[in-house]
N, C-alpha and C positions, 0 to 999 in steps of 0.2 A: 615547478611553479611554486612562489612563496609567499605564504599569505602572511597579512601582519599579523604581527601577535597577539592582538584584538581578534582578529579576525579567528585565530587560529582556536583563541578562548572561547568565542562563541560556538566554533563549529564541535567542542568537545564539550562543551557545556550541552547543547543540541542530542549529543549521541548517550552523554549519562542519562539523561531526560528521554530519550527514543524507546517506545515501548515497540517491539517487533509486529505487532497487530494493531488493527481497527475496527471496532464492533459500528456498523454504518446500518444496523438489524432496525428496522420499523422508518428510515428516514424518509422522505420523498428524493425522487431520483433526483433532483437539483443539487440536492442539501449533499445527498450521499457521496454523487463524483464529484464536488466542491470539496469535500474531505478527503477523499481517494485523492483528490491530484494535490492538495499539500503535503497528505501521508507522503506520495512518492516522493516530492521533491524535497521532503526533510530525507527520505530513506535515500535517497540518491545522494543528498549534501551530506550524511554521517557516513556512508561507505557500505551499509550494510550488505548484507547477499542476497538474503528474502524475507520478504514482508507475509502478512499473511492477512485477507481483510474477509472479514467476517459481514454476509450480506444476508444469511437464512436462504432458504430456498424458496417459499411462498409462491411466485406465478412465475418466478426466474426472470422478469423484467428487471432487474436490480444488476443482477449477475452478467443479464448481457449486457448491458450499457454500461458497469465499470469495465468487462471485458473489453468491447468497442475500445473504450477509452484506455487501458491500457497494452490494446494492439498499434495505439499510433504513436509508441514512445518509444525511443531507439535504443535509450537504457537497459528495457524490459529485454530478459532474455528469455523467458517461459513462462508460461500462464499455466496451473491445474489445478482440477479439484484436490481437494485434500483427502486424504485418504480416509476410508471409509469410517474406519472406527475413531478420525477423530474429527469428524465434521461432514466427511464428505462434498456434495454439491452445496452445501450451504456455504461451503467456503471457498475461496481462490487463494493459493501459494503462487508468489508473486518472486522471478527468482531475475534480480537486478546483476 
């Protein structure tokens, strides 16, 4: 498929600019998977492999409902905690 060349400029301008994480720590859950799902859709349109999003652990309401939300995406290929000495449950690796 061939995008124009515009098109193509955007989509690398997009990926210089793509920070691999998203710190969503204190948001209210609206706010949070309202970010979560542009994070994924720029990480989907720059090609990346895995994202990593940054929720804290606090009462884990955060965690499950960005997880919820990204078990219903087709792109997603695994969801996990991160490993323990570098976040842990506070975080989800997100592997596109």
């Amino acid at each position: 498929y061939s995008y124009s060349r515009q098109t193509r400029e955007t989509i690398d301008e997009h990926r210089n600019q793509f920070r691999q994480e998203i710190d969503v720590r204190g948001m209210r859950t609206d706010e949070a998977l309202n970010q979560v799902q542009h994070f994924i859709d720029d990480a989907i349109l720059v090609g990346v492999s895995q994202v990593r999003i940054l929720h804290g652990k606090g009462n884990g309401i955060l965690r499950t409902m960005i997880r919820q939300y990204l078990n219903a995406i087709p792109n997603v290929r695994n969801i996990r905690d991160e490993h323990v000495q570098f976040g842990g449950a506070g975080i989800t690796v997100v592997e596109l």
